[in-house]
TIMARKOL-428488 format. One record per residue (C-alpha): x, y, z; residue in one letter. Coordinates in steps of 0.02 Angstrom, whole numbers, plus 32768, in hexadecimal, padded with zeros to 4 digits. Layout:
BEGIN
+------+------+------+------+
|    u |    v |    w | resn |
+------+------+------+------+
|    X |    Y |    Z |    A |
...
+------+------+------+------+
This chain:
BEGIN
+------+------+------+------+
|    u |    v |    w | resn |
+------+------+------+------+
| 77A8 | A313 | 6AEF |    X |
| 7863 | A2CE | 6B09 |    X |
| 78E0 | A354 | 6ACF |    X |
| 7996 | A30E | 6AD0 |    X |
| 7A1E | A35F | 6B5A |    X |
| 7A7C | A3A9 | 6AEA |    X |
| 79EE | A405 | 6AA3 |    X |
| 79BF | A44C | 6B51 |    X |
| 7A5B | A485 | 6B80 |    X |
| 7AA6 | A4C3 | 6AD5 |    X |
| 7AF4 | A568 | 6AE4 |    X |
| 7AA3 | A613 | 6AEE |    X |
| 7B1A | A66E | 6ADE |    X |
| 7BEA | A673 | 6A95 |    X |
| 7C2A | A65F | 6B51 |    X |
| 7BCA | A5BA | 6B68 |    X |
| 7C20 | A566 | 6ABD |    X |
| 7CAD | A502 | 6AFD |    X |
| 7D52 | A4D7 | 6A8F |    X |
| 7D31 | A562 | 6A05 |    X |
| 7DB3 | A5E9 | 6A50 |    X |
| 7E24 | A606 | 69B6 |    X |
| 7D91 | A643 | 6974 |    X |
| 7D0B | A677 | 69F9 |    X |
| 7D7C | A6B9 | 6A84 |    X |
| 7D97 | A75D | 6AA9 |    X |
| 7DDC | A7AE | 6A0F |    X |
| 7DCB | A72F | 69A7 |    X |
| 7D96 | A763 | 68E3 |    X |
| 7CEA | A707 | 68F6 |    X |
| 7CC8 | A73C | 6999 |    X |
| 7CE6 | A7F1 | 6962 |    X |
| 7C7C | A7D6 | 68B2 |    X |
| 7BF1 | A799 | 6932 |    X |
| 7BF8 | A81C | 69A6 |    X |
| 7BEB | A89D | 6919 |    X |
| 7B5F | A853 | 68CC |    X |
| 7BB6 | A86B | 6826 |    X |
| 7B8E | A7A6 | 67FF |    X |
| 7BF2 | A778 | 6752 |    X |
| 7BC2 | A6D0 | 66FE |    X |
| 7C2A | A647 | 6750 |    X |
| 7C4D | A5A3 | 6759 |    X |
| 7C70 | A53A | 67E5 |    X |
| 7CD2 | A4A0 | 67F4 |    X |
| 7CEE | A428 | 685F |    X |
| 7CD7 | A37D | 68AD |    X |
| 7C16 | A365 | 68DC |    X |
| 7BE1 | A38D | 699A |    X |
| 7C57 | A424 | 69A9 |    X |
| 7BDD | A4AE | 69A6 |    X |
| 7BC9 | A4E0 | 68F0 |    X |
| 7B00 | A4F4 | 68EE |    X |
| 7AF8 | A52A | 699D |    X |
| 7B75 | A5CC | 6972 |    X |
| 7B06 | A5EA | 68DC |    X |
| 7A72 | A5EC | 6953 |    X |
| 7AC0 | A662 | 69C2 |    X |
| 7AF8 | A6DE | 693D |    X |
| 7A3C | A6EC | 68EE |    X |
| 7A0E | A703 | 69A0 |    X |
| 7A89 | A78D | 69D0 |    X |
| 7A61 | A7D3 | 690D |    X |
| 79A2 | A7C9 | 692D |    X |
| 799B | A773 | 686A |    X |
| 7917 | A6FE | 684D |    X |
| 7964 | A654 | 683A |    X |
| 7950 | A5C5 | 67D2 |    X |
| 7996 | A508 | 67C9 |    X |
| 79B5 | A4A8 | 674A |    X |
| 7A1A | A3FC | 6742 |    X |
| 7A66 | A3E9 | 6689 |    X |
| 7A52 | A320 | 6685 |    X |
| 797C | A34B | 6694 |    X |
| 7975 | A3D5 | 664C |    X |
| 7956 | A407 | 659E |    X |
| 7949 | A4B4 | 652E |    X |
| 789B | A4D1 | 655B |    X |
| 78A9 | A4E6 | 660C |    X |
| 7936 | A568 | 65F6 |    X |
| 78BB | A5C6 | 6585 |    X |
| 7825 | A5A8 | 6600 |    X |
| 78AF | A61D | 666C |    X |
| 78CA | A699 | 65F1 |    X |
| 7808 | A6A5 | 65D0 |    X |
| 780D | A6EC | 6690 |    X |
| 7893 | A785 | 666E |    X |
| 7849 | A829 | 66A0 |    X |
| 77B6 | A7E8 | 66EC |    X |
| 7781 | A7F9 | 679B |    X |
| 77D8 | A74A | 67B2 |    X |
| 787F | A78F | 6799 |    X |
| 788A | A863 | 67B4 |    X |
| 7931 | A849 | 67C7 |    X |
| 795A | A7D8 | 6747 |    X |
| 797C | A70D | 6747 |    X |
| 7A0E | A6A9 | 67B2 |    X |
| 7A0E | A619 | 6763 |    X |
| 7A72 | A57B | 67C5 |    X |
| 7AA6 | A4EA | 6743 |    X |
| 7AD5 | A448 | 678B |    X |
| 7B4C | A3E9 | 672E |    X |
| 7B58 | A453 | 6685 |    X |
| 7BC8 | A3DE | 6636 |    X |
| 7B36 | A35F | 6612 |    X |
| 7B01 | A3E9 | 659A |    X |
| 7B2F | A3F6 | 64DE |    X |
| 7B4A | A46E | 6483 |    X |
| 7ACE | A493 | 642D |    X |
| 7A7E | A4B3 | 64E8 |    X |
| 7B0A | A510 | 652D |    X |
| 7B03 | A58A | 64A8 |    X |
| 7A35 | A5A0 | 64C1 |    X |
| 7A81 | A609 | 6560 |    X |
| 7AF3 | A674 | 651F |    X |
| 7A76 | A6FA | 64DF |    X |
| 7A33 | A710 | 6587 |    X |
| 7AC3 | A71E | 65FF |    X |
| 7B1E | A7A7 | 6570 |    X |
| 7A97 | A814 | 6586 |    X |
| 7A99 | A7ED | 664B |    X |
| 79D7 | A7BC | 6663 |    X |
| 7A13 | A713 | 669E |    X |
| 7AB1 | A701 | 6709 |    X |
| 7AE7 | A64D | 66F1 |    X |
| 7B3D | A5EA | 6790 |    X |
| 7B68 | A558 | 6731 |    X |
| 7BCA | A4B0 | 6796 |    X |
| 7C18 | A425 | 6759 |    X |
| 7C87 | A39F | 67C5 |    X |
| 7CEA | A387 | 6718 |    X |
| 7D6F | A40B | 66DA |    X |
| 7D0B | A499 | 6684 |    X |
| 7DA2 | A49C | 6614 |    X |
| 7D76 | A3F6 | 65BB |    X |
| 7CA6 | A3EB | 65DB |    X |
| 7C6B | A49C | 65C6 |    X |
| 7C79 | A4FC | 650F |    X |
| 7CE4 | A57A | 64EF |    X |
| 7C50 | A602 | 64D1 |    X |
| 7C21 | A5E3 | 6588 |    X |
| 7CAF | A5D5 | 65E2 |    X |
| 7CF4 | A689 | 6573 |    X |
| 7C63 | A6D2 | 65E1 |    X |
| 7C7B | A68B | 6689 |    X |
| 7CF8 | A68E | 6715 |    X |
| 7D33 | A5FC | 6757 |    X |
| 7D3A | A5CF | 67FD |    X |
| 7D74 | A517 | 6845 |    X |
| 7D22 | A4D5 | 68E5 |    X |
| 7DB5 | A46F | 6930 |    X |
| 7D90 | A3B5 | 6981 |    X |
| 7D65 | A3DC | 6A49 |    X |
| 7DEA | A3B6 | 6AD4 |    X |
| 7DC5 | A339 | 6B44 |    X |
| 7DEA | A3C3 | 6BD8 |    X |
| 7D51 | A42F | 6B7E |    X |
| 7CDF | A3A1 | 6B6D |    X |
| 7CF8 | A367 | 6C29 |    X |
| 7CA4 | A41A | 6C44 |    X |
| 7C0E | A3FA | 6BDB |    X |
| 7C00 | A350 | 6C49 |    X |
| 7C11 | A398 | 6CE1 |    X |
| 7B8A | A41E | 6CB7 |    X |
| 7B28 | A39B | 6C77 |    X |
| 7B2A | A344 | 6D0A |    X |
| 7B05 | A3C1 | 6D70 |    X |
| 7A63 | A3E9 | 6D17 |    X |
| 7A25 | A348 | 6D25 |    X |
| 7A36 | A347 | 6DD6 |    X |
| 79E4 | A3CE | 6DEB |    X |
| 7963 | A38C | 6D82 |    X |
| 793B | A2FD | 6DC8 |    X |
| 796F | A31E | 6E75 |    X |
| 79F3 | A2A2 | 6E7A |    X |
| 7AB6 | A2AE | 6EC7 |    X |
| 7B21 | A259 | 6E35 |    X |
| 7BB7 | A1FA | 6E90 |    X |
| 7C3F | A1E1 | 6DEC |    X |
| 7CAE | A171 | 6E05 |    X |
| 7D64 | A1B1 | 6DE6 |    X |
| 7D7D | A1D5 | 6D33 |    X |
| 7CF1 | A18C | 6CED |    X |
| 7CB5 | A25A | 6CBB |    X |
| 7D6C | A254 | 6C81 |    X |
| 7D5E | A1C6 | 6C2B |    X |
| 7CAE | A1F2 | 6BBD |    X |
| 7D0F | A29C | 6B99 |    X |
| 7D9B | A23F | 6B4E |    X |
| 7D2B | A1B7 | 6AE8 |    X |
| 7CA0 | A21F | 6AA9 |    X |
| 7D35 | A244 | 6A21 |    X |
| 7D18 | A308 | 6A3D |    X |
| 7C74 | A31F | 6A19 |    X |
| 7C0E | A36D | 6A9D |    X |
| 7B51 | A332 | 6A5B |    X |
| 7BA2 | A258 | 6A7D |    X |
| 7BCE | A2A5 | 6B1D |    X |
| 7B4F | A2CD | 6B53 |    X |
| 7AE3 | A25B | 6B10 |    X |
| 7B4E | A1EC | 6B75 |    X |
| 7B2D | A244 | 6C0A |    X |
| 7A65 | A23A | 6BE4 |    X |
| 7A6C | A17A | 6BC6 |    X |
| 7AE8 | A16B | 6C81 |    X |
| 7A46 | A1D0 | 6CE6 |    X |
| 79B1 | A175 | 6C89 |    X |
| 79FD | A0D6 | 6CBE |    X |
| 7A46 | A0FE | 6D5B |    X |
| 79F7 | A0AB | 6DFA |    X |
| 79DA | A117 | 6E86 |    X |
| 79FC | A0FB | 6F3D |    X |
| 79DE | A15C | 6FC6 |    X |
| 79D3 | A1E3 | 6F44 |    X |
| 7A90 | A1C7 | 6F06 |    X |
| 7A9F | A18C | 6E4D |    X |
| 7B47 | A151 | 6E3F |    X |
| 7BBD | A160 | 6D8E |    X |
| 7C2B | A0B7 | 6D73 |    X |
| 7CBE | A0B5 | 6D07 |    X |
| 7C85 | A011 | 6CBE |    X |
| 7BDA | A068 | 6CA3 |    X |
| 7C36 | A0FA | 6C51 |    X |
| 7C8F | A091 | 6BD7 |    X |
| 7BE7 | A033 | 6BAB |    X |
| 7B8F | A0B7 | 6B64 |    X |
| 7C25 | A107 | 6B08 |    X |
| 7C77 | A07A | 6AA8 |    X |
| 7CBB | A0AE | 6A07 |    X |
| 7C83 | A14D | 6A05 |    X |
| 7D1A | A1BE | 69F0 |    X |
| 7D4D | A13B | 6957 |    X |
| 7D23 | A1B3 | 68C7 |    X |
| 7D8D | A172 | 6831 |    X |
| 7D03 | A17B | 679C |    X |
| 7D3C | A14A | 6701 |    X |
| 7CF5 | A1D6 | 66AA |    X |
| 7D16 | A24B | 6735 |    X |
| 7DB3 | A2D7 | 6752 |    X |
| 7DC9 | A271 | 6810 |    X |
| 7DF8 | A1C4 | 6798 |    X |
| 7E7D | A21E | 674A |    X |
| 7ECA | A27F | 67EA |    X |
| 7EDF | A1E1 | 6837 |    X |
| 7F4B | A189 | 67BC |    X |
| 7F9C | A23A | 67A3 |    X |
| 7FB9 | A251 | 685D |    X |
| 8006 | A197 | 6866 |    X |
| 8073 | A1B9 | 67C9 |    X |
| 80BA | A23E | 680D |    X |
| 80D8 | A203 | 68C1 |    X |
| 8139 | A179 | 6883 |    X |
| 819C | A1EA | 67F8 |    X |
| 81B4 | A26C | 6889 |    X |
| 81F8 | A1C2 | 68F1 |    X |
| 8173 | A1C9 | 6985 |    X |
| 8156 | A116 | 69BA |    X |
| 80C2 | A153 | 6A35 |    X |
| 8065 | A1BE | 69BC |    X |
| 806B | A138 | 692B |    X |
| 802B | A0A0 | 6998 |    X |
| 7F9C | A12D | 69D5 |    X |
| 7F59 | A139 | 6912 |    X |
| 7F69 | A0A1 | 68ED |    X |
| 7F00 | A078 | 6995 |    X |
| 7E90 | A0EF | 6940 |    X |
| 7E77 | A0A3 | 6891 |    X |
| 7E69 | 9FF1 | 68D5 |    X |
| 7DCF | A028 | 6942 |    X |
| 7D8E | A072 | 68D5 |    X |
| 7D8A | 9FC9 | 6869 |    X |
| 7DFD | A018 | 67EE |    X |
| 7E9D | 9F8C | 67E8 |    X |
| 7EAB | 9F7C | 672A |    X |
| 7EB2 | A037 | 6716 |    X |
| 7F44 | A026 | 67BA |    X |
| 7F8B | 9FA6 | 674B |    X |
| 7F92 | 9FF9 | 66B4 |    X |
| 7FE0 | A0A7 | 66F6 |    X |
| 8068 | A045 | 675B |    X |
| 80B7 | 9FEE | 66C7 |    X |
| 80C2 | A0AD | 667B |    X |
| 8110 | A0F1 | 6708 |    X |
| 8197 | A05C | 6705 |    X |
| 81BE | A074 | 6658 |    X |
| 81B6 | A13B | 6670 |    X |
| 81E3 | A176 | 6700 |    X |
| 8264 | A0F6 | 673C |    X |
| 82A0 | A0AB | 669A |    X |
| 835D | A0A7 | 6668 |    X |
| 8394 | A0CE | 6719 |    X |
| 8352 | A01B | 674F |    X |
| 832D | 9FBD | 66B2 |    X |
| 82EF | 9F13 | 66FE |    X |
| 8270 | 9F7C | 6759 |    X |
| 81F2 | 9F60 | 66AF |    X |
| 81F2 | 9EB5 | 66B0 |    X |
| 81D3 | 9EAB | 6771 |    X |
| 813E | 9F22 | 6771 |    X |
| 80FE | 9EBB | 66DF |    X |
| 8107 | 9E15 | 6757 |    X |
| 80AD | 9E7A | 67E3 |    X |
| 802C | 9EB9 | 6787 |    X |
| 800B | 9E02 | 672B |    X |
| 8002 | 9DBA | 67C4 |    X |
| 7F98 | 9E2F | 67FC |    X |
| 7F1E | 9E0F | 6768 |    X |
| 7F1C | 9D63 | 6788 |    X |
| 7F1A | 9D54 | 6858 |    X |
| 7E86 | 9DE8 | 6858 |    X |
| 7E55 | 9E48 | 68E5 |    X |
| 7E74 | 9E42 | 6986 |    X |
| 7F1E | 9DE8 | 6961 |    X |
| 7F43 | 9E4F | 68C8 |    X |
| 7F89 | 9EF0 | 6930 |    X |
| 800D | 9E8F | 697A |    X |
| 8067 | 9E92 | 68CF |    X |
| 8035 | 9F29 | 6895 |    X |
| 8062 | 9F6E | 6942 |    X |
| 810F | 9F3C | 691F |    X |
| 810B | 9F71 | 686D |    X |
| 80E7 | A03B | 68A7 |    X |
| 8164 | A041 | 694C |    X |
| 81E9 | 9FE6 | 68E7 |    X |
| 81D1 | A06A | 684B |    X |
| 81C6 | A0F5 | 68DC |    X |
| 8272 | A0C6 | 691D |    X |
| 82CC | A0A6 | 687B |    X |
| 8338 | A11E | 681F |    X |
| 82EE | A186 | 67A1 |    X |
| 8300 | A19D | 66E8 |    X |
| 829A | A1D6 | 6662 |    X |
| 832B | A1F5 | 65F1 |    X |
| 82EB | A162 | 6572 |    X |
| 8241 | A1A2 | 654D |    X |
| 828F | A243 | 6550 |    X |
| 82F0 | A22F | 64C2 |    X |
| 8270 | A1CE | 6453 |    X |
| 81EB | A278 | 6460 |    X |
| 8284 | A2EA | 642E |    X |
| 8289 | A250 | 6398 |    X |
| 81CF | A257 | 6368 |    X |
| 81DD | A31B | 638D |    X |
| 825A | A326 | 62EA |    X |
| 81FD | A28F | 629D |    X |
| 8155 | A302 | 62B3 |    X |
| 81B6 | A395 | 6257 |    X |
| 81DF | A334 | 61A9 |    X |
| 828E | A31A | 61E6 |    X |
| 82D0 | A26B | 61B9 |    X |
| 8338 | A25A | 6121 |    X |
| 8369 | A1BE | 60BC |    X |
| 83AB | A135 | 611E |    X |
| 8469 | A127 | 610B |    X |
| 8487 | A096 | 6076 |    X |
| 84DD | A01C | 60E8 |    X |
| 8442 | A01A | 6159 |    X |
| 83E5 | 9FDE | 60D9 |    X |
| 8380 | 9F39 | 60BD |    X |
| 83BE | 9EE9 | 6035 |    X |
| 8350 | 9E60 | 601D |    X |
| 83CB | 9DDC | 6024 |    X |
| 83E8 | 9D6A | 60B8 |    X |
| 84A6 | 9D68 | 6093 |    X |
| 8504 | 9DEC | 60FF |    X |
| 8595 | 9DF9 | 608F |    X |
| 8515 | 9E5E | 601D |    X |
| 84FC | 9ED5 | 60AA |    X |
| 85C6 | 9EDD | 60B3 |    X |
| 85D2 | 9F10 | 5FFE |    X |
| 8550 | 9FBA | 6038 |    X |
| 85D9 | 9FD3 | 60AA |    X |
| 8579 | 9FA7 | 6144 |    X |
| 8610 | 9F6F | 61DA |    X |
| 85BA | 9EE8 | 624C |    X |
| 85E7 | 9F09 | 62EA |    X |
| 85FC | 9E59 | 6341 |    X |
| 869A | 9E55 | 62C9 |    X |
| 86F5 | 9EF3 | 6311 |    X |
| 8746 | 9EE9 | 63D8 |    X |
| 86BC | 9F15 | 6460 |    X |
| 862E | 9EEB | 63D7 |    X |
| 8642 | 9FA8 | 639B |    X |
| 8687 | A013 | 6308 |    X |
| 8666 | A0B6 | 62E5 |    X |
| 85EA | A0D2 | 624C |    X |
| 8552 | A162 | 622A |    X |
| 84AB | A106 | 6249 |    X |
| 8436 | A1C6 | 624F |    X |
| 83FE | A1F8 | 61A5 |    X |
| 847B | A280 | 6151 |    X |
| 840B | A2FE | 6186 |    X |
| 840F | A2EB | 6241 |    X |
| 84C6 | A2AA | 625B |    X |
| 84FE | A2F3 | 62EB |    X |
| 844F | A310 | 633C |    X |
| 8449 | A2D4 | 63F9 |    X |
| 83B2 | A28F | 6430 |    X |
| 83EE | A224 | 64DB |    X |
| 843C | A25E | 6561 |    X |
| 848C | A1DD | 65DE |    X |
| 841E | A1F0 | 668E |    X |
| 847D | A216 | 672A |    X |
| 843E | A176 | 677B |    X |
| 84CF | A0FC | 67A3 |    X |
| 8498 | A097 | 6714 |    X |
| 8490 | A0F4 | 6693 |    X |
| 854C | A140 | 66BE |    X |
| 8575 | A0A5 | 66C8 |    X |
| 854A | A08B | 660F |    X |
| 858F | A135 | 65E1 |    X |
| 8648 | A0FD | 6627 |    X |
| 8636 | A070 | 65D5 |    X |
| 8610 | A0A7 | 6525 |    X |
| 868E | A135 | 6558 |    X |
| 8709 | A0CF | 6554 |    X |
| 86FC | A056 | 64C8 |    X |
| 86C0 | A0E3 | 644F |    X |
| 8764 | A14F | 6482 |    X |
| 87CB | A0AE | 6445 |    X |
| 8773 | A0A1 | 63BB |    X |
+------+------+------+------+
């Protein structure tokens, strides 16, 4: 019966899980909990591929508990209590490890059906989820479990899985591999950090190989073939789709040029260009904003061209859109000042408006002059001084001029003609 690579050469023991060392190397809290054989209830997250089941198969090893697996999107109430029905039987002297993939597919209702059990310590729940426990998993649960997060693998730790891989499979089927330079390097960089596409990869590379003179050689091009797209994880109802247009706002606030065209790379392969779109017209307006005004309507051009040219053609604007916004000057001084607004706004703090900014329901101004309202396109500069904030808030200072050379350049100005005034 075919059983998949990664199954046959999945970890025995902690040593053999590669990428995990904040929390599996020497000294590390989970690595200790293991060792002890004091197993809590814990949850593991992560990205899939990155060893979550195969550590919870080691520890009910290394505990000697009787393990069970469940997958939350099959499974239902009943088959937890077809579990419980085996506590302190001969099936279980030692009580239950129970391994539940993907705990965020259940509800609540289910969720809760568990908490009896692992209180009293009968069943010691392992649960995973690739989505942030925080969100997905109830409070009850998570109140009783320790947390631990499985972080995406390096490409430098997957290249070791391949090269193991390999190995075996040479061995196995009596073959000398020939790879062609960085074509290994190149599946350990694509498979997007997690070790199963990896090796699958690897698999699909020997099955189709042809062998001469007992040499089975690895192409790049091959390498790329059986790889494509496979590190483009962007979900829309996954944590990875919101890292990404995280990690490319915040390369282009933080003014990285190279790190924002890398997202964005990222969300286009990953066929996510309206969601690209979307976040760069936020950044412009929030992130550069008042230090280089004209930068809104610019994005907004790149980003309708975009719509309309498509992909391929559609990065080349959108491309210019994220290094320009990388290498602007920054302000968020305007949206700064309109949360400290809706901040006193939230708090019942507003006031009557001042009579002379009222609407008088009259089309003729002079109405508006007998409130007392001064129009300012009669007074020099287009200015005169005159209390606009309700009575309650006069005085209250809710913008602050950026120290962009735009914004001071506005300050002096207003400096200036408000001092003559």
């Amino acid at each position: 019966m075919y059983q998949p690579l990664a199954d046959i050469l999945r970890p025995t023991t902690l040593d053999e899980v590669y990428g995990q060392e904040h929390i599996l190397g020497k000294g590390a809290v989970l690595r200790r909990l293991i060792d002890s054989g004091n197993i809590p209830n814990m949850i593991f997250y992560g990205p899939s591929g990155t060893g979550k089941t195969t550590v919870a198969n080691i520890i009910a090893k290394q505990t000697n508990r009787t393990l069970f697996t469940l997958n939350a999107t099959t499974a239902s109430t009943a088959d937890i209590k077809n579990i419980v029905a085996q506590l302190d039987t001969f099936m279980a002297p030692n009580g239950v490890l129970l391994y539940l993939d993907e705990i965020q597919s259940f509800n609540k209702k289910q969720q809760q059906s568990l908490l009896e059990h692992i209180e009293n310590g009968k069943i010691t729940l392992i649960a995973s989820t690739t989505e942030n426990p925080y969100f997905y998993v109830f409070n009850a649960i998570l109140s009783r479990s320790t947390v631990f997060e499985f972080k995406q693998i390096s490409s430098q730790a997957a290249l070791q899985a391949i090269q193991r891989a390999v190995k075996y499979l040479q061995e196995r089927n009596g073959v000398t591999a020939s790879a062609e330079e960085g074509a290994l390097e190149y599946i350990a960089g694509a498979c997007g950090g997690d070790i199963r596409k990896a090796l699958n990869a690897v698999e699909v590379l020997f099955s189709a190989g042809v062998v001469t003179d007992g040499v089975m050689p690895i192409t790049l091009k091959d390498a790329k073939e059986v790889t494509q797209k496979s590190a483009m994880r962007a979900d829309r109802d996954g944590d990875n789709y919101y890292d990404l247009l995280s990690a490319l706002q915040k390369s282009i606030r933080g003014s990285d040029p190279d790190a924002a065209v890398h997202y964005l790379a990222r969300l286009l392969e990953a066929g996510q260009m309206q969601s690209a779109c979307r976040r760069l017209m936020v950044i412009a307006a929030e992130d550069v904003g008042l230090a280089y005004p004209l930068i809104i309507p610019i994005v907004k051009s790149c980003v309708d061209m975009a719509l309309m040219l498509g992909m391929p053609e559609a990065r080349i604007p959108l491309g210019d859109a994220a290094v320009l916004m990388a290498t602007s000057p920054k302000s968020n001084s305007g949206h700064i000042a309109l949360d400290s607004a809706l901040a006193d706004v939230k708090k019942g703090k507003s006031g009557d408006f001042p009579r002379h900014l009222q609407n008088v329901h009259a089309d003729s101004y002079t109405m508006e002059r007998e409130q007392g309202y001064l129009y300012p396109h009669d007074f020099p500069s287009h200015w005169v001084r005159q209390q606009y904030l309700p009575n309650e808030l006069v005085g209250t200072k809710y913008y602050e001029y950026g120290p962009n050379k735009v914004e001071q350049a506005a300050k002096a100005y207003w400096d200036a003609i408000k001092k003559e005034g």
